[in-house]
N, C-alpha and C positions, 0 to 999 in steps of 0.2 A: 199092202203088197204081200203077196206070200212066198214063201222061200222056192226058191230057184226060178219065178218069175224075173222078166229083165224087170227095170224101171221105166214109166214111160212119163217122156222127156217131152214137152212141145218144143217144136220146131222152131225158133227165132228166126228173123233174115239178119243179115249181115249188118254189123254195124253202121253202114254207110249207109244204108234205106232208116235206120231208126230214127233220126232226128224228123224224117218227114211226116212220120206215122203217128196222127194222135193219140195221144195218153189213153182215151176212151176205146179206140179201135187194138190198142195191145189189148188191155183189160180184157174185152172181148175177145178175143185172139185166143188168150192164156188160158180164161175161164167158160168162157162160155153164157157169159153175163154181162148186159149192153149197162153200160152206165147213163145211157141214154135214152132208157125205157125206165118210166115209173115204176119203184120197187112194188108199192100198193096193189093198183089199179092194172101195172102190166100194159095200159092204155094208151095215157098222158107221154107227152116228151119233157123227158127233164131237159132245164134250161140252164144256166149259171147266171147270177145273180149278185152283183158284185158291190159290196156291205162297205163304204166309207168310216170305218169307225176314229178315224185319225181327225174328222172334218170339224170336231167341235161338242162342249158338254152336250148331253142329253138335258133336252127340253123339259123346263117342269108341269108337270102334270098336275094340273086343279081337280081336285073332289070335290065336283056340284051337286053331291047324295044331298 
């Protein structure tokens, strides 16, 4: 910013529209950056993918070199 420039602010909505508005669409909003477009590619749709690590050891792995 340079001196005597304002600052410039995005625009929020009101606290009562936020809770409806997905986490990806502020992100988008604020930045200008989909968290829903492959960073890579630009192409692909990022998905979510949800990782049970609570469900139990990791399986052991045999070396048949």
């Amino acid at each position: 910013m340079w001196a005597g420039m304002p600052a410039q602010v995005p625009a929020l909505a009101d606290d009562s529209t936020l809770g409806d508005v997905d986490y990806r669409d502020r992100v988008e909003a604020l930045t200008g950056i989909s968290l829903r477009v492959c960073p890579v590619c630009r192409e692909g749709q990022m998905i979510a993918i949800v990782v049970d690590l609570e469900a139990g050891p990791m399986p052991t792995i045999i070396d048949t070199s």
